[in-house]
Backbone as JSON Lines, residues from 0, in Angstrom:
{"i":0,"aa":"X","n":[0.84,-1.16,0.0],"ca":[0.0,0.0,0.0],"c":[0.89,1.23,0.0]}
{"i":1,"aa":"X","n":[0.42,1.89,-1.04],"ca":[1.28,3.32,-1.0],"c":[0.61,4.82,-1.54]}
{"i":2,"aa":"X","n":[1.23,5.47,-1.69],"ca":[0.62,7.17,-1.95],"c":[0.23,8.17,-0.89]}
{"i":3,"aa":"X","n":[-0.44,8.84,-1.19],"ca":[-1.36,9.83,-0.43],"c":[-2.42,9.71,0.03]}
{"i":4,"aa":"X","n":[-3.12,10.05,0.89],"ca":[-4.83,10.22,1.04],"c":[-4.63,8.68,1.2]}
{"i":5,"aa":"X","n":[-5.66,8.7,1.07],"ca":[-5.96,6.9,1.33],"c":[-4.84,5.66,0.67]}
{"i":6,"aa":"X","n":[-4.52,5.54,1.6],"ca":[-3.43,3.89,0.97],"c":[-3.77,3.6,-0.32]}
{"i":7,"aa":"X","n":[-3.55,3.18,-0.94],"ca":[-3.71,2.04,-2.62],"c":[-3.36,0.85,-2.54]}
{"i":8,"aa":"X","n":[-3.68,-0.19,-3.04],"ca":[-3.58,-1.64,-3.42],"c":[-3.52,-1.63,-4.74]}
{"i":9,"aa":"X","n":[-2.31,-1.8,-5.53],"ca":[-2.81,-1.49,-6.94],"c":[-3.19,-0.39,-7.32]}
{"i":10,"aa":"X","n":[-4.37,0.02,-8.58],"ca":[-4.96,1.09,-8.2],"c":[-6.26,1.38,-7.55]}
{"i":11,"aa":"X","n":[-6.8,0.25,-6.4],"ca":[-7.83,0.9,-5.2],"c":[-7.61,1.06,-4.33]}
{"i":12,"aa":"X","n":[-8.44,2.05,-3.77],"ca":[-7.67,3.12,-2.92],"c":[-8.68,2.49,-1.41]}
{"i":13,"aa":"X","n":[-7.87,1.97,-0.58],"ca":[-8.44,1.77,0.98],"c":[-8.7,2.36,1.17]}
{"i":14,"aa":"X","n":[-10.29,2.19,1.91],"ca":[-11.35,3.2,2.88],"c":[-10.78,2.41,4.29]}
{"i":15,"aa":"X","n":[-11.41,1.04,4.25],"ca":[-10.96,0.62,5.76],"c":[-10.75,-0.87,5.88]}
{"i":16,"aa":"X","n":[-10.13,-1.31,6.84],"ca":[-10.75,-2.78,7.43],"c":[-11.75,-3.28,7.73]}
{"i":17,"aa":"X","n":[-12.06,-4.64,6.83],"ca":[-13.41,-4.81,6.79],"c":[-13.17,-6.44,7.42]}
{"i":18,"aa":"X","n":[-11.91,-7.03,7.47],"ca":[-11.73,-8.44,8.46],"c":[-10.79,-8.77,8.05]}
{"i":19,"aa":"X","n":[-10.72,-10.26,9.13],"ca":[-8.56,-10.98,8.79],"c":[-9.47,-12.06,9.07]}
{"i":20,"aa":"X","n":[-8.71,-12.66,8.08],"ca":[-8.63,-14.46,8.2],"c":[-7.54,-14.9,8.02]}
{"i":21,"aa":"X","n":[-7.52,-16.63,7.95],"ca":[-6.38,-17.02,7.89],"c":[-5.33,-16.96,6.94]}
{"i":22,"aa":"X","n":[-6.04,-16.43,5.82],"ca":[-4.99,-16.39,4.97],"c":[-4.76,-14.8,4.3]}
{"i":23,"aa":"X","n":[-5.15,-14.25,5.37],"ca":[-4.63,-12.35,5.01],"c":[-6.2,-11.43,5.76]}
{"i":24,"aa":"X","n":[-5.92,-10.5,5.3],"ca":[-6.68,-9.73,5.41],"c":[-7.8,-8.95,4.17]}
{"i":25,"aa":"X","n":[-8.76,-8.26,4.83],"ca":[-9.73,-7.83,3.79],"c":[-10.13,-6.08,3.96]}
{"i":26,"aa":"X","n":[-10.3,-5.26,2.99],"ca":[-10.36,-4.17,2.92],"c":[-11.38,-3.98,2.19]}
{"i":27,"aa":"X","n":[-12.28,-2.35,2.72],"ca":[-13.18,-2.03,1.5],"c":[-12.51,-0.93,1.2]}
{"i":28,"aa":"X","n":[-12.84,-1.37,-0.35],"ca":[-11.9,-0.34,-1.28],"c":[-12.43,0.41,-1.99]}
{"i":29,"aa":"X","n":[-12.2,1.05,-3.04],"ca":[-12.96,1.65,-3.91],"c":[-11.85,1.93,-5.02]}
{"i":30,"aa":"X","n":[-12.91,1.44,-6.5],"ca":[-12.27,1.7,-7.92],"c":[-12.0,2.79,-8.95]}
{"i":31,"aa":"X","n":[-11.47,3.42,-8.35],"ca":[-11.37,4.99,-9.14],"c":[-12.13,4.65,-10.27]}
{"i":32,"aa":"X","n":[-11.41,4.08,-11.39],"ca":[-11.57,3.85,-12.52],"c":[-13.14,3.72,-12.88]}
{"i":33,"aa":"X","n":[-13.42,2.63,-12.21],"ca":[-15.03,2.31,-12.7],"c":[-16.24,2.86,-10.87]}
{"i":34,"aa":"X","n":[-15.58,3.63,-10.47],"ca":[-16.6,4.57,-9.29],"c":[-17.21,3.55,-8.84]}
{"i":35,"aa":"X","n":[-16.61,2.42,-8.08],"ca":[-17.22,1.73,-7.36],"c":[-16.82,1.15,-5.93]}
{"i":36,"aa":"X","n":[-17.32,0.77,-4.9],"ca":[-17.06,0.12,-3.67],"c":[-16.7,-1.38,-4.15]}
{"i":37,"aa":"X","n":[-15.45,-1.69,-3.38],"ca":[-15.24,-3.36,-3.89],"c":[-14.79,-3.77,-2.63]}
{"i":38,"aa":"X","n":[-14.15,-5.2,-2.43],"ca":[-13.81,-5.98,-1.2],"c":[-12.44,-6.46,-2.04]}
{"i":39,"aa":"X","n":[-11.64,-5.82,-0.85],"ca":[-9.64,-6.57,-1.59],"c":[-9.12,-7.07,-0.42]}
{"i":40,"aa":"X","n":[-8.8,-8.88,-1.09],"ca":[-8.18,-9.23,-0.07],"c":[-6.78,-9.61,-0.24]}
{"i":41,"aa":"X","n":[-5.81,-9.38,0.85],"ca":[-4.87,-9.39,0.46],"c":[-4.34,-10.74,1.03]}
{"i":42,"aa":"X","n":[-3.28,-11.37,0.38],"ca":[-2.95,-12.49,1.16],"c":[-1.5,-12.66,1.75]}
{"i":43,"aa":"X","n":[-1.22,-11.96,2.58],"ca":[0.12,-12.06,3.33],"c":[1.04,-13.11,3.28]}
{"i":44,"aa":"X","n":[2.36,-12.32,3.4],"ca":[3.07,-13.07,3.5],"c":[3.44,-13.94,4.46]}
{"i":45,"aa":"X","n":[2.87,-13.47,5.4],"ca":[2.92,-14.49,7.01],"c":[2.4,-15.85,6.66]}
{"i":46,"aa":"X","n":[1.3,-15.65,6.13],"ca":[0.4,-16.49,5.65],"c":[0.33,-17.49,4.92]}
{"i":47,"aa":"X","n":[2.09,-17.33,4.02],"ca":[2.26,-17.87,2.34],"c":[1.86,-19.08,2.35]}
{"i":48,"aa":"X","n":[2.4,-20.08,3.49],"ca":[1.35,-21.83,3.32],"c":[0.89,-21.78,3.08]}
{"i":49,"aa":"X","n":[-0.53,-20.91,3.22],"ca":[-1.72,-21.3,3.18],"c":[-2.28,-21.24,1.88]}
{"i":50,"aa":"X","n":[-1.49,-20.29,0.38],"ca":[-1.89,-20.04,-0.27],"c":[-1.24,-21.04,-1.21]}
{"i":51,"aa":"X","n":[-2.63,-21.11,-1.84],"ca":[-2.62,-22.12,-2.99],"c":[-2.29,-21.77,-4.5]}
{"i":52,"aa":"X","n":[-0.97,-21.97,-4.73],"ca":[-0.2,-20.91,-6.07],"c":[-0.81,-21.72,-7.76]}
{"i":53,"aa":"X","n":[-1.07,-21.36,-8.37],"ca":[-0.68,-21.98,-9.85],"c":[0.43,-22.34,-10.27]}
{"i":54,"aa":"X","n":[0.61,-22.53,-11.34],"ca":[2.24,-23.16,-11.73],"c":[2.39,-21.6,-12.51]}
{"i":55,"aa":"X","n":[2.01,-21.26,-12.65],"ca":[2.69,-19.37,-13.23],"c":[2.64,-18.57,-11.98]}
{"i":56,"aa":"X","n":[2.25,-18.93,-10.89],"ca":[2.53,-17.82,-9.86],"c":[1.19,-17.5,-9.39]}
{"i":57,"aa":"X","n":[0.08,-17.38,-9.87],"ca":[-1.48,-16.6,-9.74],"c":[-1.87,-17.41,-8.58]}
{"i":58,"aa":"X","n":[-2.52,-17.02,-7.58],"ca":[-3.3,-17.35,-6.67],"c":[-4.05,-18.03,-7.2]}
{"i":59,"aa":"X","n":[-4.25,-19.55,-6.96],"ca":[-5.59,-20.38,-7.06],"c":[-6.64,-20.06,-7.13]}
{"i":60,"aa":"X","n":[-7.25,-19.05,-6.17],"ca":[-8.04,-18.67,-5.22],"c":[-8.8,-17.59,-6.78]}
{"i":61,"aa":"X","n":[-8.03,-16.74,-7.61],"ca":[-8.49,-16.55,-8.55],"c":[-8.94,-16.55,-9.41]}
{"i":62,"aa":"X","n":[-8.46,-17.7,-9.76],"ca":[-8.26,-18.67,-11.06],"c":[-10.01,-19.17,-11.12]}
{"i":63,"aa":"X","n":[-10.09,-19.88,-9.58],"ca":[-11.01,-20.53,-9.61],"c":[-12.38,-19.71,-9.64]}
{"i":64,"aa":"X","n":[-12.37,-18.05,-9.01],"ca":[-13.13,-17.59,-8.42],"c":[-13.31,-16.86,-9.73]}
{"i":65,"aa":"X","n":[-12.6,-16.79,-10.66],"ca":[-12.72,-16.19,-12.27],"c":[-13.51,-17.52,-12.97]}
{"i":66,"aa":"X","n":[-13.89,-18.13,-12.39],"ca":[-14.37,-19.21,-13.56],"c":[-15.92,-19.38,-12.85]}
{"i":67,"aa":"X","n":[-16.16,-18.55,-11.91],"ca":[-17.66,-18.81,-10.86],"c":[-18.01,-18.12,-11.57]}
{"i":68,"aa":"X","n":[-19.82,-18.14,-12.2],"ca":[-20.35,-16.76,-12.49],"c":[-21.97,-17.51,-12.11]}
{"i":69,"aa":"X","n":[-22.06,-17.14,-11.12],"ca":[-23.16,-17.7,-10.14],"c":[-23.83,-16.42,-9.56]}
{"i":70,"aa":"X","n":[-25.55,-16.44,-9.24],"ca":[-25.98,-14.61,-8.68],"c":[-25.61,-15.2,-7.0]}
{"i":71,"aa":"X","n":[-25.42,-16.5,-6.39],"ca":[-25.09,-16.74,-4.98],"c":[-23.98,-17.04,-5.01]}
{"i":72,"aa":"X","n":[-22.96,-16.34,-5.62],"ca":[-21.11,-16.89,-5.32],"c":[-20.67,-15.13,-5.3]}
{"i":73,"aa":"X","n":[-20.24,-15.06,-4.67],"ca":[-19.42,-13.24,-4.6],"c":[-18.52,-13.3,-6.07]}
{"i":74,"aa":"X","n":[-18.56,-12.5,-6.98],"ca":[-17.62,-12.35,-8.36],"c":[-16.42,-11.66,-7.99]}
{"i":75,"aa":"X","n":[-15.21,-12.01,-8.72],"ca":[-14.06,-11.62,-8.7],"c":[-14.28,-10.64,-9.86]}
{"i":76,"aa":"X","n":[-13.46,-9.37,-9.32],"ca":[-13.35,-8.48,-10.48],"c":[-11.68,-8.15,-11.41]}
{"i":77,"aa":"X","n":[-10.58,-8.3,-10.48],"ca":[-9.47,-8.07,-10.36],"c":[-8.71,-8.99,-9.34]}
{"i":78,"aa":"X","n":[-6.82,-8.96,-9.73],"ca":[-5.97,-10.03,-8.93],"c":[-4.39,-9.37,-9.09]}
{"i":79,"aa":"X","n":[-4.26,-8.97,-8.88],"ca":[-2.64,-8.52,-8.7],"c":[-1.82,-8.82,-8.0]}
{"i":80,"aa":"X","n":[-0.53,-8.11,-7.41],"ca":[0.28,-8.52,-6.8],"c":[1.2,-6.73,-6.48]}
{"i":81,"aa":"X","n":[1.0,-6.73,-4.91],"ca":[1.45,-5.3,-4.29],"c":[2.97,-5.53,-3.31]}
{"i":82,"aa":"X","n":[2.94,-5.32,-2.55],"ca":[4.15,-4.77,-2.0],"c":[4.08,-5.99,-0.69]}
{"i":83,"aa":"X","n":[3.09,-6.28,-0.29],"ca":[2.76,-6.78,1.08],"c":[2.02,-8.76,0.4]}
{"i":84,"aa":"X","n":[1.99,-8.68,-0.82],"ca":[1.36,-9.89,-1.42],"c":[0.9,-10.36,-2.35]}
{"i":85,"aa":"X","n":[0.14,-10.55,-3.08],"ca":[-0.93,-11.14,-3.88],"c":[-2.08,-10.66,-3.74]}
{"i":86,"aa":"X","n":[-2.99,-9.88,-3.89],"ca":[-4.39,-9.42,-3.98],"c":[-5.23,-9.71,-4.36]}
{"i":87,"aa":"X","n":[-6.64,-10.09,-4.54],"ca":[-7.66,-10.32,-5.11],"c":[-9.01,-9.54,-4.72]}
{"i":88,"aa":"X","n":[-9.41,-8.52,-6.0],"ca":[-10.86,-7.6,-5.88],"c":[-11.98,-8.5,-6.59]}
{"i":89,"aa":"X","n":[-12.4,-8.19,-5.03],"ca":[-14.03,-8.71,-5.19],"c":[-15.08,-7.84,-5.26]}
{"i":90,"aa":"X","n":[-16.29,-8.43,-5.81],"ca":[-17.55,-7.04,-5.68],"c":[-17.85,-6.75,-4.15]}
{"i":91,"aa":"X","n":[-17.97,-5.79,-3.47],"ca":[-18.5,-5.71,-2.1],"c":[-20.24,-5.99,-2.47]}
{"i":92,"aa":"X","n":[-20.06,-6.89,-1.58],"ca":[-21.55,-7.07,-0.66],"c":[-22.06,-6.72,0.56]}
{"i":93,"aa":"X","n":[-23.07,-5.54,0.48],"ca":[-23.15,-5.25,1.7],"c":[-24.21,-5.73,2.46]}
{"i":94,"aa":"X","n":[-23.63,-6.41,3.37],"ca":[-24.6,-7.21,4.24],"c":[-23.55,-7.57,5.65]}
{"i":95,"aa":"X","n":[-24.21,-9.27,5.95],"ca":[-23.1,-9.82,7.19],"c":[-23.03,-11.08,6.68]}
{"i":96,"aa":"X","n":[-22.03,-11.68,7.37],"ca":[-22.22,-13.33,6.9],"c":[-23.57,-14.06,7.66]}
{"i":97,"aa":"X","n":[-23.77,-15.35,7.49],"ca":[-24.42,-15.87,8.19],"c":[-24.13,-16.1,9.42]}
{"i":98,"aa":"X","n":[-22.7,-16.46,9.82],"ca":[-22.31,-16.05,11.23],"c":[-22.33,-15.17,11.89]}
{"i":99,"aa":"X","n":[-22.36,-14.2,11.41],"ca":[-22.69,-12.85,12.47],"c":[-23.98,-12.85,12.5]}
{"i":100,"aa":"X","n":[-24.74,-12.9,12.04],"ca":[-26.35,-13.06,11.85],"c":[-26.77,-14.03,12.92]}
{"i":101,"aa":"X","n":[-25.93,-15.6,13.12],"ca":[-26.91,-16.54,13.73],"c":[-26.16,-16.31,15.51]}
{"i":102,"aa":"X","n":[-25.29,-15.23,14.86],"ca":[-24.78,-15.31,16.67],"c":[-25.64,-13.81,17.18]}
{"i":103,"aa":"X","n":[-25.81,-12.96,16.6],"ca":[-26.62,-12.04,16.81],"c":[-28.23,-12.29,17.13]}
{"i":104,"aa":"X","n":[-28.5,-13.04,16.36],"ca":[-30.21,-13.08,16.26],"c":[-30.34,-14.82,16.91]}
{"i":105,"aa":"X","n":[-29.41,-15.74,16.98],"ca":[-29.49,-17.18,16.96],"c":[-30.42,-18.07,15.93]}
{"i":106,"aa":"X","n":[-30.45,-19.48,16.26],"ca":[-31.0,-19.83,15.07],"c":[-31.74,-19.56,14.4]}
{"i":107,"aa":"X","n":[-31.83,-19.43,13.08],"ca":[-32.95,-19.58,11.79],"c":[-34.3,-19.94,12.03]}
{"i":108,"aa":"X","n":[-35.85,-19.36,11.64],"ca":[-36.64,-19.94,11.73],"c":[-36.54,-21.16,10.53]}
{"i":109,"aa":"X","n":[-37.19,-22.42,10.06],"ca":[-37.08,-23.21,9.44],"c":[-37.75,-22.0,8.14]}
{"i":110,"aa":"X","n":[-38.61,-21.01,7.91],"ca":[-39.43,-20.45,7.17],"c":[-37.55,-19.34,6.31]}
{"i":111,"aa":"X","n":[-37.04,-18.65,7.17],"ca":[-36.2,-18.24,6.87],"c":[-34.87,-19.28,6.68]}
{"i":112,"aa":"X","n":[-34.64,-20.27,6.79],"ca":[-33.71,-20.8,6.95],"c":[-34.1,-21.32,5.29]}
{"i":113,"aa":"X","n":[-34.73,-22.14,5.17],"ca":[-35.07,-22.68,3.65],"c":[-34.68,-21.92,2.63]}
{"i":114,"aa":"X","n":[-34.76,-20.56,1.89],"ca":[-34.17,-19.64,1.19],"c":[-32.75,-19.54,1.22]}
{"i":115,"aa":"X","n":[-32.46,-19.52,2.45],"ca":[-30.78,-19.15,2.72],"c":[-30.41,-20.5,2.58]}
{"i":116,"aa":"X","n":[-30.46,-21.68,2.7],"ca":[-29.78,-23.11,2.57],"c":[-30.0,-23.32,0.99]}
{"i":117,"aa":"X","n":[-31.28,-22.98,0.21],"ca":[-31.38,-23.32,-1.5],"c":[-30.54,-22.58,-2.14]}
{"i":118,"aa":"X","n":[-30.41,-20.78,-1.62],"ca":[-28.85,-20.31,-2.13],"c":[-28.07,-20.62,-2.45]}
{"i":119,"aa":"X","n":[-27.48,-21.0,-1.21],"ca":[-26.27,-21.64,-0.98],"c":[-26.04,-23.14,-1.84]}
{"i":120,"aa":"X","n":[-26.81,-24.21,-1.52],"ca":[-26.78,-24.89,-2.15],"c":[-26.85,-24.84,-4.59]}
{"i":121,"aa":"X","n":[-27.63,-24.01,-4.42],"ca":[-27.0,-23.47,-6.24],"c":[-25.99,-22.84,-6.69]}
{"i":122,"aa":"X","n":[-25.46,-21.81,-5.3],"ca":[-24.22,-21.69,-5.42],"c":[-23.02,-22.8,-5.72]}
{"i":123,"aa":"X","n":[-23.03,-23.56,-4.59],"ca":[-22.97,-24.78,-4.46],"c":[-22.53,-26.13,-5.74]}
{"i":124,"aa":"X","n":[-23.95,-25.92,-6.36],"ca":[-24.28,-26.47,-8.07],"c":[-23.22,-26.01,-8.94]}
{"i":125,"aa":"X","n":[-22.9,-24.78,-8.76],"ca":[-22.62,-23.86,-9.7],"c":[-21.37,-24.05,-10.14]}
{"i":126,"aa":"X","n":[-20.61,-24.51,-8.33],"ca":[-19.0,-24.85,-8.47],"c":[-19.05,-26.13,-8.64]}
{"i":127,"aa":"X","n":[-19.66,-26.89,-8.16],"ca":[-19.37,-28.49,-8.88],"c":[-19.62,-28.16,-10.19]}
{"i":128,"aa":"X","n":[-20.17,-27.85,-10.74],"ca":[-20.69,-27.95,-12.38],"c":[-19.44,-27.4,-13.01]}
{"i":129,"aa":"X","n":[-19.04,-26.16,-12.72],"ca":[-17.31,-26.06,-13.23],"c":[-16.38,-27.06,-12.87]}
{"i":130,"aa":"X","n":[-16.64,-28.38,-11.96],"ca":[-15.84,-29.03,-11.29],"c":[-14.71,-28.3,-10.11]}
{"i":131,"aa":"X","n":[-15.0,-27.3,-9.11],"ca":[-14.82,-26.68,-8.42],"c":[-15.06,-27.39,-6.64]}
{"i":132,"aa":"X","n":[-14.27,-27.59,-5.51],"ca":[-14.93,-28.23,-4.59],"c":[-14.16,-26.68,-3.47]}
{"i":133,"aa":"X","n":[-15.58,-26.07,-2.96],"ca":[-14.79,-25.04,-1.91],"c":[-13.87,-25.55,-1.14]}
{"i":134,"aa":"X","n":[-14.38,-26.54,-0.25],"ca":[-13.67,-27.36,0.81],"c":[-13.67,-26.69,2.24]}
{"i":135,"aa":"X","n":[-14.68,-25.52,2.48],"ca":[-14.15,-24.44,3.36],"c":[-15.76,-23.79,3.63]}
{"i":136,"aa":"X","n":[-16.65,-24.72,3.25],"ca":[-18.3,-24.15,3.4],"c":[-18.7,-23.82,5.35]}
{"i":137,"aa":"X","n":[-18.9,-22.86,5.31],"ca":[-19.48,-22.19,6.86],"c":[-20.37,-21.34,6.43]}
{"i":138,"aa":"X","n":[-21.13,-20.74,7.75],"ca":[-21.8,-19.58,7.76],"c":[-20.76,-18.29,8.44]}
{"i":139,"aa":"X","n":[-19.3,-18.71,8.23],"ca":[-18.27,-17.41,8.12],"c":[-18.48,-16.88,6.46]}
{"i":140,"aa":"X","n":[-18.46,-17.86,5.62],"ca":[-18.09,-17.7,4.34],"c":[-19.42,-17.54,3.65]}
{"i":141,"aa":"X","n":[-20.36,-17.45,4.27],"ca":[-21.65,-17.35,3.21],"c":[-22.07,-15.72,3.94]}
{"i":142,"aa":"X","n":[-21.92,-14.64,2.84],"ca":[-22.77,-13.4,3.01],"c":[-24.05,-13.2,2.71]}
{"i":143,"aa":"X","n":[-25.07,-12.32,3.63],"ca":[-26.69,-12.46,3.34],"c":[-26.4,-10.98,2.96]}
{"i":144,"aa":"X","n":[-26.84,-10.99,1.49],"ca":[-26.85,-9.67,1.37],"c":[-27.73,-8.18,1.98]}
{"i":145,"aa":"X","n":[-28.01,-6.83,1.43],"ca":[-29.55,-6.41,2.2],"c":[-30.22,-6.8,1.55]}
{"i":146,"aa":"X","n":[-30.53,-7.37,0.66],"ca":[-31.9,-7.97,0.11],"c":[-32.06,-9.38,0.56]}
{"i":147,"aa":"X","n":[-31.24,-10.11,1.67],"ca":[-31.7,-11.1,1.85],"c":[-31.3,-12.46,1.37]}
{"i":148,"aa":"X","n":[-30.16,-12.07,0.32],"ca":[-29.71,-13.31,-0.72],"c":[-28.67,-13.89,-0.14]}
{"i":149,"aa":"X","n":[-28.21,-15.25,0.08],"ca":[-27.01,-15.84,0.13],"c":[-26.67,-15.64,-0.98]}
{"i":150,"aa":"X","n":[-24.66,-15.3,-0.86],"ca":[-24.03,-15.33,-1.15],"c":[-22.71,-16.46,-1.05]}
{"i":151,"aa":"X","n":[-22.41,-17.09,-1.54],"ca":[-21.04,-18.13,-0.8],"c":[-19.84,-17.2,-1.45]}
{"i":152,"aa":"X","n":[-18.94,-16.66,-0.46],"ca":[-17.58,-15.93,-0.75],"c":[-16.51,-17.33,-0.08]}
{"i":153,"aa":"X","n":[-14.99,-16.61,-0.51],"ca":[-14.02,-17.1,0.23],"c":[-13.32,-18.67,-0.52]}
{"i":154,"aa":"X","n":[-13.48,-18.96,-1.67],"ca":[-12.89,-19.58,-2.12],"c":[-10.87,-19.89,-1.94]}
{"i":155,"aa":"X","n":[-10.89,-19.31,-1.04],"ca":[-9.18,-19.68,-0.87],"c":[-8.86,-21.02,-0.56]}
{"i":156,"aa":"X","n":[-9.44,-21.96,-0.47],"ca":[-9.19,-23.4,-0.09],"c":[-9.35,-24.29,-0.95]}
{"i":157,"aa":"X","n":[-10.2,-23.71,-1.85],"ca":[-10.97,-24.42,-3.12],"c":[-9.91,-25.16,-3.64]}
{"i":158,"aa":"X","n":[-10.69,-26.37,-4.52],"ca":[-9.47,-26.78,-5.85],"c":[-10.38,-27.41,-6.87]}
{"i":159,"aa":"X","n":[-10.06,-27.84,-7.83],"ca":[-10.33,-28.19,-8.73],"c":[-10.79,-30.16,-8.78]}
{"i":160,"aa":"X","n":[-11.4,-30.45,-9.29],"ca":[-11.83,-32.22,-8.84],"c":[-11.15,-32.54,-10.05]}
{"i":161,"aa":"X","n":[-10.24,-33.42,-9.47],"ca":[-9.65,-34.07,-10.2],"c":[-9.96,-35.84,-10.77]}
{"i":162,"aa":"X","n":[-9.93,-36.08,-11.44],"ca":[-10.32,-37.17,-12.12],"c":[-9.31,-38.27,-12.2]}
């Protein structure tokens, strides 16, 4: 991250911390270029085990998340490489995951719960059908958007089914 005014990743420019996981951290950003709010996560170097490389260098985690085009999978927009790691821009979704939701409010009625599990599950469809296996399914990794929609984010564990 570098410049003036707000840090940069590339060219989006950090507003703030938006969470850390195990394999880096996450920022909401924003795209000069195309005037939009996005989600960049970066994947540290502390972290490097955890990340799953290609044979050219690209984060897995891209590769795979460039080949999702699902309305319940979070879309990759962008993937670079900064000063501190490897990056990957996602669309921001603004909502919470399902974990913050079921620890806030506790369980699901079965009436609300049904919508949010068929989501997920076509999401779900979406990556087997590319032959995609997350390997990493929670209600950390599934976002409810404000309209209510599961989302499945967080493909960093993912791989490919091999035959």
């Amino acid at each position: 991250m570098s410049g003036t005014g707000n840090p940069k990743i590339g060219r989006y420019e950090v507003m703030k911390s938006i969470g850390r996981g195990a394999q880096g951290a996450v920022y909401l950003g924003r795209d000069p270029v195309l005037d939009r709010l996005v989600a960049i996560k970066v994947l540290t170097e502390r972290d490097a085990e955890l990340h799953n490389m290609t044979d050219d260098g690209a984060p897995l985690e891209a590769r795979i998340s460039g080949r999702l085009k699902h309305p319940n999978i979070v879309p990759i927009h962008d993937a670079g490489e900064c000063s501190v790691g490897p990056y990957l821009v996602f669309e921001f979704v603004k909502g919470e995951t399902l974990a913050q939701i079921l620890k806030s409010r506790g369980a699901l009625s079965i009436e609300d719960a049904a919508p949010v599990i068929g989501a997920i599950l076509k999401g779900m469809a979406a990556a087997h059908a590319a032959d995609i296996l997350h390997l990493d399914l929670s209600p950390r990794n599934v976002l409810i958007d404000d309209d209510g929609v599961a989302r499945v984010m967080d493909f960093g564990l993912a791989q490919y089914v091999t035959t």
